[in-house]
Each structure stands twice: as structure tokens, then as C-alpha cells.
N, CA, C and O atoms as a printed pandas DataFrame, in Angstrom:
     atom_number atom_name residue_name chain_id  residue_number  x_coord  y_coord  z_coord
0              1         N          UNK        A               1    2.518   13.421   41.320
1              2        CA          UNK        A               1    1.691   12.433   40.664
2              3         C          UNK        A               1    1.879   11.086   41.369
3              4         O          UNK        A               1    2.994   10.588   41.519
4              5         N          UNK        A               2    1.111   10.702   41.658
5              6        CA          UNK        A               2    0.780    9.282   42.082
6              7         C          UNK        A               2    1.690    8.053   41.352
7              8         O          UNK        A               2    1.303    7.798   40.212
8              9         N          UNK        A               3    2.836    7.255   41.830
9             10        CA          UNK        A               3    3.940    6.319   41.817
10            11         C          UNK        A               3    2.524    5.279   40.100
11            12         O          UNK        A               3    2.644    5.224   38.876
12            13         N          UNK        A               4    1.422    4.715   41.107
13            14        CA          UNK        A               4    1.515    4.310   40.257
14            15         C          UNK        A               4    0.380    4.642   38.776
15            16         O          UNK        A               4   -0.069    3.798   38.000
16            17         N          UNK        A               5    0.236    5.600   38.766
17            18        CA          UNK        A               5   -0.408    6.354   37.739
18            19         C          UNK        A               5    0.861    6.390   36.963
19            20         O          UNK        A               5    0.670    6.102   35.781
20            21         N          UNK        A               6    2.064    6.648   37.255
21            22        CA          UNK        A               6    3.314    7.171   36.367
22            23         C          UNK        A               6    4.113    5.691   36.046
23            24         O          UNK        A               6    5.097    5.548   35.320
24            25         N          UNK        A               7    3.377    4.623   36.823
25            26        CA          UNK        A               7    3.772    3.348   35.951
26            27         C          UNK        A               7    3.050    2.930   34.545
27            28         O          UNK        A               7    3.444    2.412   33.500
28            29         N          UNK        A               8    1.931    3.362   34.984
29            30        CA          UNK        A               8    0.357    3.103   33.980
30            31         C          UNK        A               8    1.229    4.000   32.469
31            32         O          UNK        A               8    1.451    3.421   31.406
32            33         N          UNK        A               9    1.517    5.147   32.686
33            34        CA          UNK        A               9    1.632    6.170   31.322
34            35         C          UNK        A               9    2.909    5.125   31.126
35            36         O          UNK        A               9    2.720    4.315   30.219
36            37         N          UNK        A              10    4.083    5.016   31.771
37            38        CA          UNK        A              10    5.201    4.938   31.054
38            39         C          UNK        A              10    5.242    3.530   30.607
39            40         O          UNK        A              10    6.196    3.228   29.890
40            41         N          UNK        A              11    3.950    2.161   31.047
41            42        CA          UNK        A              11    3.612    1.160   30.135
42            43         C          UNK        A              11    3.351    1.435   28.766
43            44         O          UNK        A              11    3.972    1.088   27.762
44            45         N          UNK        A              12    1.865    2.423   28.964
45            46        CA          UNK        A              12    1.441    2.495   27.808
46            47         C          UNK        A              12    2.179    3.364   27.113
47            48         O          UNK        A              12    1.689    3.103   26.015
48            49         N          UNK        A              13    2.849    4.066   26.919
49            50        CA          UNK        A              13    3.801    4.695   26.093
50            51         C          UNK        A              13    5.068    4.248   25.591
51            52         O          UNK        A              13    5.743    4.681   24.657
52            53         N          UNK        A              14    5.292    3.158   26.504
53            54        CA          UNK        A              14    6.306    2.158   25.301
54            55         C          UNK        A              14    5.838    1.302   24.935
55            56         O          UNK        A              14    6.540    0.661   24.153
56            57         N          UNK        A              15    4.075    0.588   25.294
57            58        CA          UNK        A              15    3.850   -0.239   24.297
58            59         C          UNK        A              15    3.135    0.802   23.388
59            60         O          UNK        A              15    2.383    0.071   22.743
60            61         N          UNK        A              16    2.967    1.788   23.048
61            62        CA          UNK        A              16    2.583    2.874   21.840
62            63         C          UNK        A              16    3.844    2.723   21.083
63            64         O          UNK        A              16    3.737    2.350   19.915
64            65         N          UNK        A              17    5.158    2.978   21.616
65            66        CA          UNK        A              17    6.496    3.626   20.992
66            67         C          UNK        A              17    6.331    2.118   20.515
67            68         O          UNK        A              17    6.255    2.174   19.288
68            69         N          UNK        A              18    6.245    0.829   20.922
69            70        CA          UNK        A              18    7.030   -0.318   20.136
70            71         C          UNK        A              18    6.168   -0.431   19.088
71            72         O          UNK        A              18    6.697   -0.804   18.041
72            73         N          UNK        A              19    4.707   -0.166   19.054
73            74        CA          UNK        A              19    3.659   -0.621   18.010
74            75         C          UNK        A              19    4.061    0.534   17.181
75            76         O          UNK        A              19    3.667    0.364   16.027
76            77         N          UNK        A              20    4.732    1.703   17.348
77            78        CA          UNK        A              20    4.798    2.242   15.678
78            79         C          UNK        A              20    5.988    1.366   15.202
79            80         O          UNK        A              20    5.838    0.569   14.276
80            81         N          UNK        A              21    7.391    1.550   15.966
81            82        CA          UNK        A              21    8.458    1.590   15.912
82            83         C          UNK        A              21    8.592    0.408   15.142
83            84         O          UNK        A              21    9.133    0.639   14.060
84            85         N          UNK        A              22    8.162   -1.264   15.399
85            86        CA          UNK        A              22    8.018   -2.091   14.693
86            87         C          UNK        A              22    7.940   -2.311   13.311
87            88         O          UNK        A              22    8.718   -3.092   12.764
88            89         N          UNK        A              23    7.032   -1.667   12.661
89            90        CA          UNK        A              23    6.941   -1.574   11.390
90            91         C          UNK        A              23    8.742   -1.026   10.701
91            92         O          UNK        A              23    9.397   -1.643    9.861
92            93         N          UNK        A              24    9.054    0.009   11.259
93            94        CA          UNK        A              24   10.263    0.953   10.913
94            95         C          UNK        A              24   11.689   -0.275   10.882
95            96         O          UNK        A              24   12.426   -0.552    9.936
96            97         N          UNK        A              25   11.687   -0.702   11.997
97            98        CA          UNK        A              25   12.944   -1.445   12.345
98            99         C          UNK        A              25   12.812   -3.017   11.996
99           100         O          UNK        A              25   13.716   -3.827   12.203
100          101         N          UNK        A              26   11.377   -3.375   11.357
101          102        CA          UNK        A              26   11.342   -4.550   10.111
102          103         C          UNK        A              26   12.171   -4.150    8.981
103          104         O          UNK        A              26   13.061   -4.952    8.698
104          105         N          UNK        A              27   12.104   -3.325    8.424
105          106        CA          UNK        A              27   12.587   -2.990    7.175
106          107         C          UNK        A              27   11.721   -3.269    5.868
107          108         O          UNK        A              27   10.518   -3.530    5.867
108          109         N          UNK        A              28   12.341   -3.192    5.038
109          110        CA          UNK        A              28   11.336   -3.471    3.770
110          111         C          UNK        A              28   10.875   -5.071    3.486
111          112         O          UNK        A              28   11.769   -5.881    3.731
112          113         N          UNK        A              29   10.006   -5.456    3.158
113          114        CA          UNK        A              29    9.734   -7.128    2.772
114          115         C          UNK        A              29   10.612   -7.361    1.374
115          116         O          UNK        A              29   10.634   -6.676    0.351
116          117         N          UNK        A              30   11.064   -8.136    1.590
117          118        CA          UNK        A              30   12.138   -8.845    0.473
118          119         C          UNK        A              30   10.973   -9.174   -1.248
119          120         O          UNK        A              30   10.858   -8.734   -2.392
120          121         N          UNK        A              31   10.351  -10.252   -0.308
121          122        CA          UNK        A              31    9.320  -10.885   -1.093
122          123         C          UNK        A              31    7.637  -10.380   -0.739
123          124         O          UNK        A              31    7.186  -10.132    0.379
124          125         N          UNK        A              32    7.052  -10.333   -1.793
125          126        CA          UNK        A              32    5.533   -9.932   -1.773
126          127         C          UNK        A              32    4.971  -10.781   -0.684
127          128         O          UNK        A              32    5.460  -11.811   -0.219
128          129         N          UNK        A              33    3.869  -10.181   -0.356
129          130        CA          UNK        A              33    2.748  -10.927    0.994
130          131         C          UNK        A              33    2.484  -11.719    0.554
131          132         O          UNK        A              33    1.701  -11.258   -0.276
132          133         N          UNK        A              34    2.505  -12.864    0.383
133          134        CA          UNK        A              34    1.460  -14.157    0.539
134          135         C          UNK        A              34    0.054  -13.484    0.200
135          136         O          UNK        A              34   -0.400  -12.374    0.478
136          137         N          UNK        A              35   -0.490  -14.620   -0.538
137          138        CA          UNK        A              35   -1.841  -13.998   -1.008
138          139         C          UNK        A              35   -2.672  -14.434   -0.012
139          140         O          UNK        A              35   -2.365  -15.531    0.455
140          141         N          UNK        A              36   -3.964  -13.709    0.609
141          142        CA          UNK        A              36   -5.310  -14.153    1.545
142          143         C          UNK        A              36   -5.487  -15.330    0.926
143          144         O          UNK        A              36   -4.609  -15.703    0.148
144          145         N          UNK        A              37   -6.807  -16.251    1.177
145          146        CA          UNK        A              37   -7.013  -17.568    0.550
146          147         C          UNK        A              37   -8.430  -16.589   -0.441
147          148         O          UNK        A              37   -9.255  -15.789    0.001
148          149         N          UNK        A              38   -8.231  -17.062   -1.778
149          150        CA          UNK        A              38   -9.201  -16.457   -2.920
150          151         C          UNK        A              38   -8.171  -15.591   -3.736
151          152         O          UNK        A              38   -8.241  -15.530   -4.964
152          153         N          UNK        A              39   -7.011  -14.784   -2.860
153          154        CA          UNK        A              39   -7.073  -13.665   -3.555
154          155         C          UNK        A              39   -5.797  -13.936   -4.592
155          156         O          UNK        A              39   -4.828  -14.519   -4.106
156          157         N          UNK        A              40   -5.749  -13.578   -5.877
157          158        CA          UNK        A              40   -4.926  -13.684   -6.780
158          159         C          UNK        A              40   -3.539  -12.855   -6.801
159          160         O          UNK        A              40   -3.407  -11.636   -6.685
160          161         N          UNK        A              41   -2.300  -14.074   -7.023
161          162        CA          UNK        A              41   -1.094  -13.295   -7.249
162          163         C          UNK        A              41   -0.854  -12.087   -7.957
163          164         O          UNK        A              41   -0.262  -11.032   -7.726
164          165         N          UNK        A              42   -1.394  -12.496   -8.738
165          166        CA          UNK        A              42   -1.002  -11.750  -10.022
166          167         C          UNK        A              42   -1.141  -10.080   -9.357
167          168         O          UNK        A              42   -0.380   -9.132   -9.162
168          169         N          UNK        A              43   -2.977  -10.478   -9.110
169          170        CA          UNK        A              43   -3.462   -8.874   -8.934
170          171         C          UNK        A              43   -2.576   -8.050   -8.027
171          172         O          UNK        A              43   -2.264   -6.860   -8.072
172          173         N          UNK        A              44   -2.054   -9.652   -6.648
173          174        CA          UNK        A              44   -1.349   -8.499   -5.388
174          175         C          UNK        A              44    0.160   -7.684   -6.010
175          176         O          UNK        A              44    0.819   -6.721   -5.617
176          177         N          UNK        A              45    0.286   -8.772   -7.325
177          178        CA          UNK        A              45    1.925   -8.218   -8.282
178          179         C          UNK        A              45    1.013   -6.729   -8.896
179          180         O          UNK        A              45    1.461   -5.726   -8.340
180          181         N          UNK        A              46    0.251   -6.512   -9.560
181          182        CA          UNK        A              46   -0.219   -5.808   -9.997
182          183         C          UNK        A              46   -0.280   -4.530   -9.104
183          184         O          UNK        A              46   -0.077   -3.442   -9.644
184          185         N          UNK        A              47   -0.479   -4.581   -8.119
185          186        CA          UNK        A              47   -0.672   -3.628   -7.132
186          187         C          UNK        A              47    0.787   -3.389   -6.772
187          188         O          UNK        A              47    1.438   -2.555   -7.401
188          189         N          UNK        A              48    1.103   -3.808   -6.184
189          190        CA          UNK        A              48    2.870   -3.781   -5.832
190          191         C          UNK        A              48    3.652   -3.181   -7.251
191          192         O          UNK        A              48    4.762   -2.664   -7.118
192          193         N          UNK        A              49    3.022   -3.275   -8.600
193          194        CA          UNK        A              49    3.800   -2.329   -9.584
194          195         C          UNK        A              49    3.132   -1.351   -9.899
195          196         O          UNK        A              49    3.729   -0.952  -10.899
196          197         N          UNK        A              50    2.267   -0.660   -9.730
197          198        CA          UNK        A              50    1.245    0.879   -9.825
198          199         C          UNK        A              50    2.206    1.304   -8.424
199          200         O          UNK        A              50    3.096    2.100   -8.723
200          201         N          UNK        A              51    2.182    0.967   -7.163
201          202        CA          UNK        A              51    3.125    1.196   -6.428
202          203         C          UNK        A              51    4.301    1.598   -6.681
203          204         O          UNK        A              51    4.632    2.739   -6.360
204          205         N          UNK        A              52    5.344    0.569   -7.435
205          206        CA          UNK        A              52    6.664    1.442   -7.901
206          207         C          UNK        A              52    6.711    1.961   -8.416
207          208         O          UNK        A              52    7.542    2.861   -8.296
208          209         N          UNK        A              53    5.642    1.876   -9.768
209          210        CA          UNK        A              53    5.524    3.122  -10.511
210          211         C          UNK        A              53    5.440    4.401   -9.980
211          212         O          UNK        A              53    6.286    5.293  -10.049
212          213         N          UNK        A              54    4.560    4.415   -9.547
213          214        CA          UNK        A              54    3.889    5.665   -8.342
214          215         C          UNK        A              54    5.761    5.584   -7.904
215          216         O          UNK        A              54    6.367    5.076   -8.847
216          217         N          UNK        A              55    6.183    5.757   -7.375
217          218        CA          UNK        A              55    7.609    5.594   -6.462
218          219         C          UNK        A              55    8.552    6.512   -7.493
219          220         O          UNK        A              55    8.772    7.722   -7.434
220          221         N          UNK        A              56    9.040    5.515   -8.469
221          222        CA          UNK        A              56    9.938    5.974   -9.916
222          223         C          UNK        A              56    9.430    8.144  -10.117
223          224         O          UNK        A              56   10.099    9.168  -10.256
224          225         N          UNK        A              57    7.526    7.737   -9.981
225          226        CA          UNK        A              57    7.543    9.025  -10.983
226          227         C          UNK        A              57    7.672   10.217  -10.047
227          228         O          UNK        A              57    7.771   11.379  -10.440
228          229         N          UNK        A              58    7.662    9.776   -8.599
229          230        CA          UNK        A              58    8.108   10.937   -7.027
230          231         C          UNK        A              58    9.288   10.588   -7.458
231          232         O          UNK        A              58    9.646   11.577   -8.097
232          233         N          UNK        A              59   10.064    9.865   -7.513
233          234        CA          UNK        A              59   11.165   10.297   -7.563
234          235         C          UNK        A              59   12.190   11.395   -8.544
235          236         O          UNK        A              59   13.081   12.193   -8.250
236          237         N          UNK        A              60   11.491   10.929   -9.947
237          238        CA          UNK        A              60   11.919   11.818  -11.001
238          239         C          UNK        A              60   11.280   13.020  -10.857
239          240         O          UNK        A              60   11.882   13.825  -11.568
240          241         N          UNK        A              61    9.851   13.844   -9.984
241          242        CA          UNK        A              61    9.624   14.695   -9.897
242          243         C          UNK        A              61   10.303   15.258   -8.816
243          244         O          UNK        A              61   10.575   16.450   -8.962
244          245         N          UNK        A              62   10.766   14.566   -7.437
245          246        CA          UNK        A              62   12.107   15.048   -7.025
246          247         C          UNK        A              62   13.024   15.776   -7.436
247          248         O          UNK        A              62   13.351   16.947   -7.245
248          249         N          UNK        A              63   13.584   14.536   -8.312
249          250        CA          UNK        A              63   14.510   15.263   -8.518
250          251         C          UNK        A              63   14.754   16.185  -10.162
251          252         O          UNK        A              63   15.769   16.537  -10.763
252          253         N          UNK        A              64   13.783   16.274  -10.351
253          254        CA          UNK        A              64   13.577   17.773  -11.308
254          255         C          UNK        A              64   13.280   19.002  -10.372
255          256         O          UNK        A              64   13.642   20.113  -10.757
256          257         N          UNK        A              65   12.751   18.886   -9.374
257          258        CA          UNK        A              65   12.444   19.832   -8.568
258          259         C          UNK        A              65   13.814   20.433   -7.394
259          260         O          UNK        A              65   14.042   21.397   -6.663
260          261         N          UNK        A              66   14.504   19.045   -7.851
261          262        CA          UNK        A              66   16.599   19.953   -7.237
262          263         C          UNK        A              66   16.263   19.534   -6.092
263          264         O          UNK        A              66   17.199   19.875   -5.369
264          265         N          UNK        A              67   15.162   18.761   -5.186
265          266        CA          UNK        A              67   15.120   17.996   -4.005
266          267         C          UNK        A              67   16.370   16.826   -3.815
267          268         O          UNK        A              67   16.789   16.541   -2.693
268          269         N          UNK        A              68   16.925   16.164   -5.115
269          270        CA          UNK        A              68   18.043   14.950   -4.837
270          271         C          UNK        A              68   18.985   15.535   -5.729
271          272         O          UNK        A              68   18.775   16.173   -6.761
272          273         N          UNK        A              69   20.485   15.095   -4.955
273          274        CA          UNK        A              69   21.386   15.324   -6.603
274          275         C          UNK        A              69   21.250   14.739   -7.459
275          276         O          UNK        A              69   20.240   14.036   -7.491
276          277         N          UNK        A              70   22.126   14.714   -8.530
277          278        CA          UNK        A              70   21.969   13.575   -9.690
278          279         C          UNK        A              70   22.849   12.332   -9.139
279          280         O          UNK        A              70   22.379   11.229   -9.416
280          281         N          UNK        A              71   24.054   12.345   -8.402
281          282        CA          UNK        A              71   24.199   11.017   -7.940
282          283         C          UNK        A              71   23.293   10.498   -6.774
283          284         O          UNK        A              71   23.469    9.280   -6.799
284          285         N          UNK        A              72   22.566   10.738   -5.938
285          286        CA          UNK        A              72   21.968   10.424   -5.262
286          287         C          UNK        A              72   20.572    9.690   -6.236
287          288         O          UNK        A              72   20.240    8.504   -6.225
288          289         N          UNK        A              73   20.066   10.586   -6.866
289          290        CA          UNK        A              73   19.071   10.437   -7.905
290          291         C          UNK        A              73   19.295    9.048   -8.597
291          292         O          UNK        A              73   18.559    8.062   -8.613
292          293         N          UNK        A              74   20.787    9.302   -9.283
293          294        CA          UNK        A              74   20.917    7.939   -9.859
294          295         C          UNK        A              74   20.924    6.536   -9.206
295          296         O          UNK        A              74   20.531    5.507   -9.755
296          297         N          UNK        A              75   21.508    6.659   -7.760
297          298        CA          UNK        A              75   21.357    5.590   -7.341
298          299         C          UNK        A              75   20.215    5.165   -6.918
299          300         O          UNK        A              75   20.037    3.947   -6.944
300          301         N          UNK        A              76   18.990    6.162   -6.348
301          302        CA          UNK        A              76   18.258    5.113   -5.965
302          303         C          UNK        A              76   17.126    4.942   -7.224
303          304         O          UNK        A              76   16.164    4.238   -6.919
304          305         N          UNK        A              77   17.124    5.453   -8.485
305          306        CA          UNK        A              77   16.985    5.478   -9.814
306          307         C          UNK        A              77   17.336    3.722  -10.052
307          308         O          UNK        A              77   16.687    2.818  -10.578
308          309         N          UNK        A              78   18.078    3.751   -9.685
309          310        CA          UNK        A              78   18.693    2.312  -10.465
310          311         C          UNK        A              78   18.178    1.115   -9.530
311          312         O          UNK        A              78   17.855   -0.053   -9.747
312          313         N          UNK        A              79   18.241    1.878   -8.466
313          314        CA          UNK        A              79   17.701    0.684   -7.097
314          315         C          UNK        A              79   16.444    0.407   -7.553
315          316         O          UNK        A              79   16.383   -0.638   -8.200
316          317         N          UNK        A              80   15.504    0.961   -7.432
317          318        CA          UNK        A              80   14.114    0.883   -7.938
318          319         C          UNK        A              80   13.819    0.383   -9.316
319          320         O          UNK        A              80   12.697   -0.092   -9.487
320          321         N          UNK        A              81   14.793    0.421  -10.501
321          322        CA          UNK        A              81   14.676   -0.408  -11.655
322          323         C          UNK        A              81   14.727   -1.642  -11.409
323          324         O          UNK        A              81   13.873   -2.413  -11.847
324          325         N          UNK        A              82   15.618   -1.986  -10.756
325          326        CA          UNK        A              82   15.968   -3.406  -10.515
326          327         C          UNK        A              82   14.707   -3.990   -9.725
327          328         O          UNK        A              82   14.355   -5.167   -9.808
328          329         N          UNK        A              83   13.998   -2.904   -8.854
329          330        CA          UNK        A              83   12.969   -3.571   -8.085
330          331         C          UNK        A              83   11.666   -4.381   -9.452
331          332         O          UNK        A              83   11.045   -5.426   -9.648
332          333         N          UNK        A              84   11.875   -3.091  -10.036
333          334        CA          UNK        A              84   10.785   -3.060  -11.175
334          335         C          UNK        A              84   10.747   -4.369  -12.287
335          336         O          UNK        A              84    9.712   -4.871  -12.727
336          337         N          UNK        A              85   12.351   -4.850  -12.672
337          338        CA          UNK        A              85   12.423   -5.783  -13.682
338          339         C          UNK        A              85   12.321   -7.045  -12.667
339          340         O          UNK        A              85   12.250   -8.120  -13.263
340          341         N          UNK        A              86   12.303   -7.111  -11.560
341          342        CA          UNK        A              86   12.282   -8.484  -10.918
342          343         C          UNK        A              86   10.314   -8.438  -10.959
343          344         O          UNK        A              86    9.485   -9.243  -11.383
344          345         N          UNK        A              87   10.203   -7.109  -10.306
345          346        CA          UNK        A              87    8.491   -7.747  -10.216
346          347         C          UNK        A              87    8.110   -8.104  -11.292
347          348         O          UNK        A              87    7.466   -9.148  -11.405
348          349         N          UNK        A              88    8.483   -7.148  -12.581
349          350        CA          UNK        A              88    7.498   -7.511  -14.024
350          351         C          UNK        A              88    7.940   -9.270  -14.184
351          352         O          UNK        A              88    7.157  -10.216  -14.282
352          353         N          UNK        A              89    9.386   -9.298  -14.168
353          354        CA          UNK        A              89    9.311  -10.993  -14.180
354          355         C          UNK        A              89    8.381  -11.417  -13.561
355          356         O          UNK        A              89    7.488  -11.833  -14.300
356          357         N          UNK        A              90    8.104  -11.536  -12.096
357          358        CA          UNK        A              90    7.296  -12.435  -11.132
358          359         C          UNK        A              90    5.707  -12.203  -12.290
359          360         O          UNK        A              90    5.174  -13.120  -12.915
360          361         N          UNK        A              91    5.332  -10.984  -12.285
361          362        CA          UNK        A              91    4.238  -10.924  -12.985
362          363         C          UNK        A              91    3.895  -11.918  -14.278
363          364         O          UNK        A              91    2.999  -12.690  -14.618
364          365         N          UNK        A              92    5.170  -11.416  -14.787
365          366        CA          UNK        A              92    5.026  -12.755  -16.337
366          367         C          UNK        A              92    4.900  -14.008  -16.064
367          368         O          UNK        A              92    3.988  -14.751  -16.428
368          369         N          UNK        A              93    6.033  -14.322  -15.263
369          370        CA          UNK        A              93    5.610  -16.019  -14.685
370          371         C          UNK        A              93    4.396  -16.168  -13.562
371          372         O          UNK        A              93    4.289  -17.304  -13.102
372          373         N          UNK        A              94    3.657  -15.375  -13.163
373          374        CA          UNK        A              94    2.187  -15.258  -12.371
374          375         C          UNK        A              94    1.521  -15.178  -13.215
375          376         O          UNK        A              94    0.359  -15.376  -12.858
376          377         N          UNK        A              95    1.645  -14.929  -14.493
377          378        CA          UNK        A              95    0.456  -14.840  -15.830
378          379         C          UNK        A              95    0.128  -13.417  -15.683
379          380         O          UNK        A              95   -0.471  -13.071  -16.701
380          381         N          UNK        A              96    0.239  -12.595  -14.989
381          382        CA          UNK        A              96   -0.350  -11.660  -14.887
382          383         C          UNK        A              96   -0.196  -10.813  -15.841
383          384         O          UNK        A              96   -0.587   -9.686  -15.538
384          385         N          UNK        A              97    0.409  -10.968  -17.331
385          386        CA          UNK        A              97    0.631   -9.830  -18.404
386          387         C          UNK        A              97   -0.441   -9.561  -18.987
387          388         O          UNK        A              97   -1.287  -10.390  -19.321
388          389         N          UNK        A              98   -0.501   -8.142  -19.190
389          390        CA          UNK        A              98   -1.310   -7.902  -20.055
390          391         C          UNK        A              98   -0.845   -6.769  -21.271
391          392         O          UNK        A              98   -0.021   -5.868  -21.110
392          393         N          UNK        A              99   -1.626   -7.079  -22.559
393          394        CA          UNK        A              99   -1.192   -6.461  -23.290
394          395         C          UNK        A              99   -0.948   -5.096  -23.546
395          396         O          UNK        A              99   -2.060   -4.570  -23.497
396          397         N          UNK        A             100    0.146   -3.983  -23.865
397          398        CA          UNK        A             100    0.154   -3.040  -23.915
398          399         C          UNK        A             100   -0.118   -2.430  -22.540
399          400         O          UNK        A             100   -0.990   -1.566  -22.452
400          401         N          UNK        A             101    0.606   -2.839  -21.401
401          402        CA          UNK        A             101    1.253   -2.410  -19.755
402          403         C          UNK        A             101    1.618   -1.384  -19.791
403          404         O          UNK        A             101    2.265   -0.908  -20.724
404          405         N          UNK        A             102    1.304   -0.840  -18.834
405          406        CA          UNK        A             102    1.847    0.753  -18.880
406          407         C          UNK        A             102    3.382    0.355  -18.264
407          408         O          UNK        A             102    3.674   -0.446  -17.376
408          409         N          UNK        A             103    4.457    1.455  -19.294
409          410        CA          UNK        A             103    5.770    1.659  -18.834
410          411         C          UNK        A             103    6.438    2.487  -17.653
411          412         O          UNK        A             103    5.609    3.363  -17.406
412          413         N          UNK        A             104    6.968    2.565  -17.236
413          414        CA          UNK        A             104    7.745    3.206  -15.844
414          415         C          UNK        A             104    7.694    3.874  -16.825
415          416         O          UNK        A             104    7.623    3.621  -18.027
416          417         N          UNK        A             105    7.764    5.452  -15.783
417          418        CA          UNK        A             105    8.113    6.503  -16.132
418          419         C          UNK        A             105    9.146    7.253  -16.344
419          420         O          UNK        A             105    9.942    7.261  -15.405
420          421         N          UNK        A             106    9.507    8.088  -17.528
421          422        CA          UNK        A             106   10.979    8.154  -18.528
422          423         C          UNK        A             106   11.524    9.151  -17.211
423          424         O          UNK        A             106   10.912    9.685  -16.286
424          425         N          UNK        A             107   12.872    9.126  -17.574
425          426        CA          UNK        A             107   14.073    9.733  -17.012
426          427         C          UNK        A             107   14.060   11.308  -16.937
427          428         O          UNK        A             107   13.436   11.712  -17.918
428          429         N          UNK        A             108   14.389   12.087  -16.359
429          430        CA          UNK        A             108   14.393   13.552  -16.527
430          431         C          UNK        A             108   16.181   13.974  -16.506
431          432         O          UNK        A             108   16.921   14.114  -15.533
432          433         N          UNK        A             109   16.445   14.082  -17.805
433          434        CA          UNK        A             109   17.671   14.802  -17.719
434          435         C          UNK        A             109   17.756   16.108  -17.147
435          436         O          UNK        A             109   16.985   17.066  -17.087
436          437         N          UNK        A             110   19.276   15.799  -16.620
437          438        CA          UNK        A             110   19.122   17.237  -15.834
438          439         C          UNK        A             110   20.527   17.898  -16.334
439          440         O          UNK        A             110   20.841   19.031  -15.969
């Protein structure tokens, strides 16, 4: 193969490898996105908790399904609560409550 044809691939294949890889080796965002200009806190809090929800209820179907142990389970069980009571705060002080909110989803004893 031609010297520089095999420069061309092995550019574009580590700028491919860095554009996934990036996202991965950010890690998680601490704090919610900044809202676009128009778009409301509240709603982007709103979205970000159907999200953990969604999260909590894979997880408890996990681990009913014997995919996590129960200490494993519990911890990241508890990790994700804590995510949950900080957002609903942000939400309350964003105004964003509304009456009769749907609750995280209950615990599965095992």
C-alpha cells in the first residue's frame, strides 16, 4: 500500500477514535446543561428526571433479573437517590413542581 494512503487511514482513524472516545473520558456532567436562549430550566430539570427515573427502574429490573448483587445493587441504588433528591430540589427552587409528580420507582426486595 502506498506510504501515503496509510498516512491518510491512520489520520482519519484517530481523529474517528478521539471523536467517540471524548465523550467517554469527559465523564458524567456534574451540573445540568445550561439552557439554549428561550428554553426553560425547569423543563431541561424535567427531562433530566424522566431520565433517572427511567435509570432507577433498569436498575431495579436488573437487579430482580440476578444481573447485579444486592451489594452492588445497593450501592449504585443509593448513588442514584442522591442524584434524584438533589435534582427534585433544583426543580422546586426552578419552580418546576407540579402537583402530584410521579415517584421513583419502589425497591425490589430480594
Amino acid at each position: 500500500m502506498d506510504p501515503v494512503a496509510l498516512l491518510i487511514c491512520a489520520v482519519l482513524t484517530l481523529a474517528a477514535a478521539w471523536v467517540v472516545a471524548q465523550p467517554l473520558l469527559a465523564g458524567p456532567s456534574a451540573a445540568p446543561a445550561a439552557p439554549a436562549d428561550g428554553e426553560d430550566p425547569a423543563h431541561l430539570l424535567k427531562v433530566e428526571k424522566e431520565i433517572l427515573y427511567q435509570s432507577l427502574h433498569e436498575l431495579d429490573l436488573d437487579f430482580a433479573a440476578g444481573k447485579l448483587s444486592q451489594q452492588d445493587y445497593r450501592a449504585l441504588r443509593a448513588k442514584q437517590e442522591i442524584q434524584a433528591v438533589e435534582l427534585l430540589k433544583a426543580l422546586d427552587a426552578a419552580g418546576g413542581a407540579v402537583p402530584g409528580r410521579r415517584t421513583a420507582p419502589q425497591r425490589h426486595k430480594r
